[in-house]
C-alpha positions in Angstrom: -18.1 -12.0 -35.7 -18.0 -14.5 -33.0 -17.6 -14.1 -29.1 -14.0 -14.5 -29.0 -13.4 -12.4 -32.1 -15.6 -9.8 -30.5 -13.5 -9.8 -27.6 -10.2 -9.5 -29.2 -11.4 -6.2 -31.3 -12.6 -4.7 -28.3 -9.0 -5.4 -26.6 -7.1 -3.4 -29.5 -9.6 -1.0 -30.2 -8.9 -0.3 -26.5 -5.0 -0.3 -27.3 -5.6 2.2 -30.0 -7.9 4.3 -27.6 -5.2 4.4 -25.1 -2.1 4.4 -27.3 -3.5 8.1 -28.0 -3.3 9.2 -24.5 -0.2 6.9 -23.5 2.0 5.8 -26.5 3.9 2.7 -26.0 7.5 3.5 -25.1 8.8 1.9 -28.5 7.5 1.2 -32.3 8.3 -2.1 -32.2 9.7 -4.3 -29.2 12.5 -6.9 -30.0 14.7 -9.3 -27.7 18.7 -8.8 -28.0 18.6 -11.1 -31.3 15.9 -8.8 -32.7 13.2 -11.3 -32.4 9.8 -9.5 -32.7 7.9 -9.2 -29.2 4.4 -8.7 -29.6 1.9 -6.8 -27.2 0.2 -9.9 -26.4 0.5 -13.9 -26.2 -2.4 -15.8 -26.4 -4.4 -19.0 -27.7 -7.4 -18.1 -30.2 -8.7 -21.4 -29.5 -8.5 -21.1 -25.3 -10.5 -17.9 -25.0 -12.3 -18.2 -21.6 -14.5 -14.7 -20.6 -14.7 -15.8 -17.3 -11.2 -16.4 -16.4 -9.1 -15.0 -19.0 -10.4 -12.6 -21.5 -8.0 -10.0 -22.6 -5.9 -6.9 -20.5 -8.0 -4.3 -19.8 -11.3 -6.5 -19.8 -13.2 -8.2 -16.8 -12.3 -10.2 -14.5 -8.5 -8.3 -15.4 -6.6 -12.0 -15.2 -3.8 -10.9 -18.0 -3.9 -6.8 -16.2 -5.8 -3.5 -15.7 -4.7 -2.1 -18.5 -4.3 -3.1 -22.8 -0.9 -2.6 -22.6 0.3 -2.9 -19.3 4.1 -1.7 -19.5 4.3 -1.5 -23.2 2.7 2.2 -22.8 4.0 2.8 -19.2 6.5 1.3 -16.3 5.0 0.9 -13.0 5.6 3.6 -10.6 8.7 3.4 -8.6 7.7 4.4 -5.2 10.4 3.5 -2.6 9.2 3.6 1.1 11.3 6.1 3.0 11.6 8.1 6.3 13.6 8.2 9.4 14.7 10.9 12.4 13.3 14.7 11.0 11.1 16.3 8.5 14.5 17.8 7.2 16.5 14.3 7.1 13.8 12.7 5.3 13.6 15.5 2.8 17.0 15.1 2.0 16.2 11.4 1.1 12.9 11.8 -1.3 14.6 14.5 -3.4 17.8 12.0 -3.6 15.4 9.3 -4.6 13.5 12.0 -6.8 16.9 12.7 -8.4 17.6 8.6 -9.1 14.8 8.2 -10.9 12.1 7.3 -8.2 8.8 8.2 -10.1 6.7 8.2 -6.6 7.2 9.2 -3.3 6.2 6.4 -0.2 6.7 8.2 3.3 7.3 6.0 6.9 6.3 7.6 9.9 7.6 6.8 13.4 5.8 4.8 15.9 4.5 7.8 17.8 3.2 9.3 15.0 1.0 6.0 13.9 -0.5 5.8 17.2 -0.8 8.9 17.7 1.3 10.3 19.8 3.4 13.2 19.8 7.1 13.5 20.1 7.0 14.5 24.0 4.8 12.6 25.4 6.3 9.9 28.0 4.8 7.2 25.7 6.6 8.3 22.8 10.4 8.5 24.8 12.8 6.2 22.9 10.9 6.0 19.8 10.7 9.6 18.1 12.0 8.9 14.4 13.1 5.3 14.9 11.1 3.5 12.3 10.1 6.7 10.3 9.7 10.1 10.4 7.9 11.8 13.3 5.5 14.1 12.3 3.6 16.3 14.9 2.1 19.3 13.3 1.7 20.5 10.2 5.2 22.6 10.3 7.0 19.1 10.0 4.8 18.2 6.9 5.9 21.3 5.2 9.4 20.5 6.3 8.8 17.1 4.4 7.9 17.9 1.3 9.9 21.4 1.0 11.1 22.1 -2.8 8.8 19.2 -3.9 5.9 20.3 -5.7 2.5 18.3 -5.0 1.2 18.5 -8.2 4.2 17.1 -9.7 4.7 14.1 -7.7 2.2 11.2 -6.0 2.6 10.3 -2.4 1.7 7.7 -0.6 1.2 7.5 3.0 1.5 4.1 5.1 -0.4 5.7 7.9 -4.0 4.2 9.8 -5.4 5.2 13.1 -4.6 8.9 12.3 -5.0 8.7 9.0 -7.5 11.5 9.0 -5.3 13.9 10.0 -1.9 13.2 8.4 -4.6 13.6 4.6 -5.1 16.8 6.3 -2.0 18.1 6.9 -1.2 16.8 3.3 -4.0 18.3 1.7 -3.0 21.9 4.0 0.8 21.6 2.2 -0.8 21.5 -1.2 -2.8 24.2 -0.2 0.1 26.2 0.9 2.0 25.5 -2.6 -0.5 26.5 -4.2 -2.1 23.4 -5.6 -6.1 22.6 -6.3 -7.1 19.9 -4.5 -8.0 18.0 -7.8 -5.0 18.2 -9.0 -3.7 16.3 -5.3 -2.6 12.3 -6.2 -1.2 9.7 -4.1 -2.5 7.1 -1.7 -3.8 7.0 2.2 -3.1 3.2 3.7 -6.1 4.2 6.0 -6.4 0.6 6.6 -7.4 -0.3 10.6 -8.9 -4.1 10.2 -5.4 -5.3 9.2 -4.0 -3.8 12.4 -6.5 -5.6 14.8 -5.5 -8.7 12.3 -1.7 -8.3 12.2 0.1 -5.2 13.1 -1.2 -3.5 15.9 -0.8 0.4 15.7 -4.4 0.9 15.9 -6.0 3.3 18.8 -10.1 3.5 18.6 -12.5 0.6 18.6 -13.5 -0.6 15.6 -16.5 1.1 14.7 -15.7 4.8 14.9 -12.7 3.8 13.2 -14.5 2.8 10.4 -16.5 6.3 10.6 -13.2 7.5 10.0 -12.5 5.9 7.6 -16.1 5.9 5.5 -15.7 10.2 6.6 -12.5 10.0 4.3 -14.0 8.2 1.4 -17.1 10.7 1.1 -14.4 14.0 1.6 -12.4 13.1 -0.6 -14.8 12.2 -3.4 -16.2 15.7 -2.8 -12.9 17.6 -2.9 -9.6 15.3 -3.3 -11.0 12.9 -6.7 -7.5 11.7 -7.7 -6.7 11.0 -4.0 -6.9 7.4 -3.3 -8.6 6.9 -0.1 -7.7 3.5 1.3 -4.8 1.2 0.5 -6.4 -2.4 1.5 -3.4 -4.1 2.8 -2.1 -7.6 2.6 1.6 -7.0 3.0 1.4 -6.9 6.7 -0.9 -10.0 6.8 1.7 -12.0 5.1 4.3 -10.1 7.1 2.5 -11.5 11.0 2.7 -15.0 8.8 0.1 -15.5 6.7 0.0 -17.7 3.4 0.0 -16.2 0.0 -3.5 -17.3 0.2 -4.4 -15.4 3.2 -3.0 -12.8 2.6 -5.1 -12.2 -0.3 -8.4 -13.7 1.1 -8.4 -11.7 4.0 -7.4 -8.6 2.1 -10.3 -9.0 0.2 -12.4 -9.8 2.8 -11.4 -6.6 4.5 -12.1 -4.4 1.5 -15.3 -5.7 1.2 -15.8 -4.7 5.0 -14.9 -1.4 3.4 -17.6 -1.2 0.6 -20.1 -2.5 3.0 -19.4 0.6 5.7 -19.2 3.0 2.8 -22.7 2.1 1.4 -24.2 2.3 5.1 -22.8 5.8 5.0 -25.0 6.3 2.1 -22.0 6.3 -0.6 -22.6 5.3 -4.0 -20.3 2.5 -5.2 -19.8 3.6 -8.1 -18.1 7.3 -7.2 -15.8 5.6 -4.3 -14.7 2.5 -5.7 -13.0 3.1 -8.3 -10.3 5.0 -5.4 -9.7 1.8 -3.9 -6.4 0.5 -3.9 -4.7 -2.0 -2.2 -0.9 -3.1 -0.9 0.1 -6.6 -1.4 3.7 -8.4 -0.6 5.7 -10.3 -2.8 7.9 -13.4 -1.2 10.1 -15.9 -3.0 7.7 -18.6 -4.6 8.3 -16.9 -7.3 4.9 -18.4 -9.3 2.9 -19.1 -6.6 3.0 -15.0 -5.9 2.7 -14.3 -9.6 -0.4 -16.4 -9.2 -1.8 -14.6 -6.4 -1.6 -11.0 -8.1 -3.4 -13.0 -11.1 -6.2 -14.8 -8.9 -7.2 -11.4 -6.5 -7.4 -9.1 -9.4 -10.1 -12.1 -10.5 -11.6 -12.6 -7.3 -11.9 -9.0 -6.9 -13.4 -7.9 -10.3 -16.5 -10.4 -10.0 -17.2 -9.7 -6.1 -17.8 -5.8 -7.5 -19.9 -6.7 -10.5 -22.0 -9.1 -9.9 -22.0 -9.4 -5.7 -21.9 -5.5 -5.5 -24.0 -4.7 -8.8 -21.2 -1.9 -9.5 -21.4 -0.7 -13.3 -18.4 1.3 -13.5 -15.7 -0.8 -15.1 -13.1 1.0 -13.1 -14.9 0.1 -9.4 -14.0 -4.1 -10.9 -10.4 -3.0 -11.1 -8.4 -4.4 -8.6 -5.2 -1.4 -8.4 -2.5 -2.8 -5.9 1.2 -1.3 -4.9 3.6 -3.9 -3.9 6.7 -4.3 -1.4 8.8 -7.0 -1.3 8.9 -9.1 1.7 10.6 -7.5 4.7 10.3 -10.5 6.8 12.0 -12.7 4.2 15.4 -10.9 4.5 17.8 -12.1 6.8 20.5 -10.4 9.2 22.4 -13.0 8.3 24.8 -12.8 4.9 22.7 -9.5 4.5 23.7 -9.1 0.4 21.9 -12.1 -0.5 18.8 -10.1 0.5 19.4 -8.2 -3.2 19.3 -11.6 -4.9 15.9 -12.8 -2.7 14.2 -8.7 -4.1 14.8 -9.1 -6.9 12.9 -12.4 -7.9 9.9 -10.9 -5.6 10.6 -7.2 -7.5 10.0 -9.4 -10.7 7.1 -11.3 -9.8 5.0 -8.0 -9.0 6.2 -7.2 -12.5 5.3 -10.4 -13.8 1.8 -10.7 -11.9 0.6 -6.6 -13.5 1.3 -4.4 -10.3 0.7 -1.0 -10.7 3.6 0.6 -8.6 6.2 -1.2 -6.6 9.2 -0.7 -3.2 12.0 -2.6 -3.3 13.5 -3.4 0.3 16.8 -2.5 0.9 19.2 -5.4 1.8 20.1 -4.1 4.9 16.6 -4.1 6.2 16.6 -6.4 8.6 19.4 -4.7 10.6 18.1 -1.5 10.5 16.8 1.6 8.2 18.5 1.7 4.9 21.5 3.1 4.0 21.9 6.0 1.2 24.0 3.3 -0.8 21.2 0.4 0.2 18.6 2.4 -0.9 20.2 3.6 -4.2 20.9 -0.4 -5.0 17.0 -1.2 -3.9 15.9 1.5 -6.8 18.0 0.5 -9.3 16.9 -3.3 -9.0 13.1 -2.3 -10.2 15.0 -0.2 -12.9 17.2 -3.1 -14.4 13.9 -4.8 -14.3 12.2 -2.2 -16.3 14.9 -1.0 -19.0 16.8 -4.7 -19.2 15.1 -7.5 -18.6 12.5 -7.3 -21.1 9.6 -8.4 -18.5 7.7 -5.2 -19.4 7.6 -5.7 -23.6 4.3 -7.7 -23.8 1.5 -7.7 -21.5 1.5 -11.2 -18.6 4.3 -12.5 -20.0 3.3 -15.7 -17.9 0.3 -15.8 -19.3 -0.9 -19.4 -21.1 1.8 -21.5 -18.8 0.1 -23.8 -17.7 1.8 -24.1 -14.1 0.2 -20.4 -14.1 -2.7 -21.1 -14.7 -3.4 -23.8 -12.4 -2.1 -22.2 -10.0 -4.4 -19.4 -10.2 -7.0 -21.2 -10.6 -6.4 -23.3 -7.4 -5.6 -19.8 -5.4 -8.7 -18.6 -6.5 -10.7 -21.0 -5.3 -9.1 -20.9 -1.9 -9.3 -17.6 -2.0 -13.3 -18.3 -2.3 -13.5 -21.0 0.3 -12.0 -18.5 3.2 -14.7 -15.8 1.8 -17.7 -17.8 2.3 -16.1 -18.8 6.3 -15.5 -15.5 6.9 -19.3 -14.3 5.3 -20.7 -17.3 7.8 -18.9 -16.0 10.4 -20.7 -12.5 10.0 -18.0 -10.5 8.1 -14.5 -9.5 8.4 -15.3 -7.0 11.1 -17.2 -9.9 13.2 -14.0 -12.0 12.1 -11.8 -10.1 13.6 -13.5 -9.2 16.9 -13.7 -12.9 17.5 -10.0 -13.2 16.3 -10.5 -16.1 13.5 -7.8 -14.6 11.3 -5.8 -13.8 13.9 -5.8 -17.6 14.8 -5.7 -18.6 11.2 -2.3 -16.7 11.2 -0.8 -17.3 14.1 -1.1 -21.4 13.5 0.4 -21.0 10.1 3.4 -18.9 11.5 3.9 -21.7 14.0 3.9 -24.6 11.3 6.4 -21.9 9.2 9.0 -21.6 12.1 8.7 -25.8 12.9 9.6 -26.1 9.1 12.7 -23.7 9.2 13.6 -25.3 12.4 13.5 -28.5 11.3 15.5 -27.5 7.8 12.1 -28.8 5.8 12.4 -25.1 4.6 15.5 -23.6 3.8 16.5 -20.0 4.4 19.9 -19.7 2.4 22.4 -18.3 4.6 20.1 -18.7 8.2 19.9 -22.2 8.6 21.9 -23.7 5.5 25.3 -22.4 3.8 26.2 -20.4 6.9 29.4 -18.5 7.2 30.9 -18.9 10.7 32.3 -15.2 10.3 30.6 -12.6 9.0 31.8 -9.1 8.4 29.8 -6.2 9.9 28.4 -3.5 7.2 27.7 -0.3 7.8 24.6 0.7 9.1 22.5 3.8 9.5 22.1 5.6 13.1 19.7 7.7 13.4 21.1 10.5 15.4 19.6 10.7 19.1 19.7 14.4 19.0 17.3 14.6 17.0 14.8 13.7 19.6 15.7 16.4 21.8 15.4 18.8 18.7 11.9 17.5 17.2 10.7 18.2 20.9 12.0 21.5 21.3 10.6 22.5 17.7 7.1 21.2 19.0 7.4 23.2 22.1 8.6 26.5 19.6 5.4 25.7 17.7 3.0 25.6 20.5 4.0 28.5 22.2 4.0 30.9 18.5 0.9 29.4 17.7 -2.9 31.1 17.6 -3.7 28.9 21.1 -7.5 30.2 20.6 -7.6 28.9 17.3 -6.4 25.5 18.3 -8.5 25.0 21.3 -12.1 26.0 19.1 -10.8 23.7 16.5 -10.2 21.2 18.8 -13.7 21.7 20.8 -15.0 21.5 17.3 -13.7 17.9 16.9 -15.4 16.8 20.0 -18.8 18.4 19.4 -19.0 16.8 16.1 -17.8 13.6 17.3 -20.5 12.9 19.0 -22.7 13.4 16.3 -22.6 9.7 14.1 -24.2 11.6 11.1 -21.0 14.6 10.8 -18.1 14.1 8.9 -15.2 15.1 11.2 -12.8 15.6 7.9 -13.6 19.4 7.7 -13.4 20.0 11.5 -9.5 17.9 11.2 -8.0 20.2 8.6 -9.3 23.4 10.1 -7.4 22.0 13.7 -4.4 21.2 11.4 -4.0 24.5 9.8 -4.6 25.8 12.9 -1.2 24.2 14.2 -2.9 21.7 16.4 -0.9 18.7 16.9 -1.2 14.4 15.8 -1.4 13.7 20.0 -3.7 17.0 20.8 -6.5 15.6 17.9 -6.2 11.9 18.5 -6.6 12.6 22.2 -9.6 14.5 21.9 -10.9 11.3 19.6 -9.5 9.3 22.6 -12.0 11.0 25.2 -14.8 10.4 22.4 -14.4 6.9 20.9 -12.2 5.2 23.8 -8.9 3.2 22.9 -9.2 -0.7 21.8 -7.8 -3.0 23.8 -7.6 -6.1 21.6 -9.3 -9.4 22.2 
């Protein structure tokens, strides 16, 4: 048998291994004139180990998996939360009843840098942009009548990261659910705050203690957990290019691996729980190349920079949201035509679970009706299109595969600055990717300015009238009533119990060598509050103040 044969047994023997665990969702796929789909287009005579191969197998080009969608869709995982606990609730079990297969939760701003809902820096803000979460009576308020070991959550949450997994893991707990049988996702990403977003609070390093503390607890207790979702979407969102985005992503994860292996990990038990969180914009190959080219780049930093032996720790497992900052106010339903191309090139490029933006993003949080729209775009997608029957449908093109082949080596040439430079941590302290962004925004606006790029709707084809749609308000009473329900918990609570938790915290903050997870979820259960623990981190590790 030779190499490529070889190859190409191994791929269905693997499709035959997993078609017992995950049958594919039909006998035999066909177009609407019956025409035979197979599971997988590809040149006998093109077989190239290094940059190709088959699904399933290194470096993952054509997809994690041997069948991709054949045997299952992606997860449907729609980003949600405003005002309350209780709002919010009522919106996941709506989604849940829709046909959202995942749950993605949006806290307020308070709540992601750690505030809570009555402190003076929090006035204005409480459940603006999410929902504010202070204590763990608001996380049971979130995910009442939805059981945790039914459903995976993911949680776009970083500086207190630690303490929101705690209040989730406390829920579970409270229904009634092991800890192994916990799944979703934890963002618990803080170098792409100092690069693009901002809501950080401690300096860099004990925020990587933080996070490294997470990886090592959660291997221990919460397997299925991911621990870190390595985020590009808000890279691309400050104005990165496609390339950047991914480069510096990368970049950042391995910042990740390298803290986790000074912690004494072992790559091999956390890797394979990274995940990461790209963005999907309009160019609509140019993005299905990107998906293509990181999953590449990623898979031979792990195996052969790395040494990892686990095939899972290559994998590269990303979630994708379309592009917020592509949507305009302007002529706001033409923001469902612009989702719907990104939706389908996360398909296209083999992402593993995806949020659609709603059209009326850019004016403010989604509507019911928005939302519903958003979720039914990825399931047209799924059940109509025919984008899921065979595995990288794009496969073999040979714009495709230039164009991964060109992303990959740029991707490449801003790794080896960044390694010269002393690593993405040392990058970002001396604010090159910060620069690197900020000049490419700058050239992106001149363009749009200029017309060189055109924004359908913004700065061509422009109405002079435009009718106002309806919006959603999030009630300002609701402010006043999330404070007085903190104020109800605080004075019911076990106020001994919170203070020796909290005294706990400190003690073994001080200590480099503790893991501060156990010492979090004993002040959670214990009713102590997001503000009360991160300020007691505060008096520890001091707040970052940026370059």
């Amino acid at each position: 048998m030779n190499t490529e044969n070889k190859y190409e047994q191994a791929w269905k023997d693997d499709c035959n291994e997993l078609s017992k665990r995950f049958p594919e969702r039909e006998d035999q796929f066909t177009t609407s004139s019956n025409i035979e789909v197979d599971r997988l287009y590809y040149s006998k005579n093109e077989y190239d180990e290094e940059k190709l191969s088959f699904p399933g197998q290194f470096p993952y080009t054509r997809g994690i998996q041997p069948t991709m969608y054949r045997s299952r869709f992606w997860t449907m995982r729609q980003y949600a939360g405003f005002g309350s606990a209780k709002e919010t609730n009522k919106r996941f079990r709506y989604l849940l009843e829709q046909g959202q297969t995942g749950l993605s939760v949006a806290f307020d701003l308070p709540t992601q840098i750690g505030y809570d809902s009555d402190d003076v820096m929090a006035e204005g803000e409480v459940g603006k942009v999410g929902v504010a979460i202070d204590s763990l009576k608001d996380m049971e308020q979130l995910f009442d009548n939805i059981p945790l070991d039914k459903v995976s959550t993911s949680m776009t949450i970083n500086a207190p990261a630690s303490i929101l997994l705690c209040m989730y893991i406390a829920v579970g707990e409270k229904q009634g659910v092991p800890l192994e049988q916990l799944t979703g996702t934890i963002q618990n990403d803080i170098l792409k705050e100092y690069i693009a977003r901002g809501t950080y609070i401690f300096p860099p390093k004990p925020s990587m203690r933080l996070i490294t503390n997470i990886f090592e607890y959660c291997q221990a207790h919460v397997p299925k957990f991911n621990t870190i979702s390595i985020s590009g979407y808000h890279i691309r969102e400050a104005g990165s290019t496609a390339v950047q985005e991914a480069a510096f992503t990368i970049a950042n994860g391995m910042a990740y691996v390298d803290a986790a292996l000074e912690s004494g990990l072992d790559i091999d038990q956390f890797a394979p729980r990274l995940a990461f969180f790209f963005n999907a914009h309009n160019n609509f190959f140019e993005e299905i190349a990107k998906f293509r080219a990181a999953r590449r780049v990623w898979a031979k930093i792990m195996k052969n920079h790395y040494g990892a032996k686990n095939p899972k720790s290559w994998k590269l497992r990303f979630h994708t949201q379309t592009g917020g900052s592509t949507l305009t106010a302007q002529q706001p339903d033409n923001n469902i035509v612009r989702v719907t191309l990104q939706a389908l090139a996360a398909v296209m490029g083999g992402t593993q679970s995806l949020h659609t933006n709603s059209r009326d993003e850019a004016l403010s949080l989604p509507t019911e009706d928005s939302a519903r729209i958003a979720l039914r775009t990825q399931q047209i997608i799924a059940h109509e299109s025919g984008a899921a029957d065979t595995v990288d449908p794009l496969g073999g093109s040979y714009f495709v595969e230039e164009l991964t082949d060109r992303i990959e080596a740029e991707i490449n040439a801003y790794l080896e600055k960044i390694e010269a430079i002393g690593g993405a941590v040392q990058a970002v302290e001396e604010g090159y990717m910060q620069r690197e962004i900020h000049q490419n925004a700058y050239e992106t606006q001149k363009r749009i300015e200029r017309k060189d790029e055109i924004i359908v709707g913004l700065n061509k084809f422009v109405l002079e009238e435009e009718v106002n749609p309806d919006l959603l308000k999030v009630d300002e009473a609701l402010e006043k009533a999330q404070i007085n329900a903190l104020k109800n918990i605080r004075s019911t609570r076990d106020q001994a119990a919170v203070d020796n938790s909290l005294q706990a915290i400190k003690k073994h903050a001080q200590n480099q060598s503790s893991n501060l997870i156990p010492y979090i979820l004993d002040a959670v259960k214990a009713y102590a509050t997001v503000g009360e623990i991160c300020n007691v981190l505060r008096d520890e590790f001091g707040e970052y103040s940026g370059i």
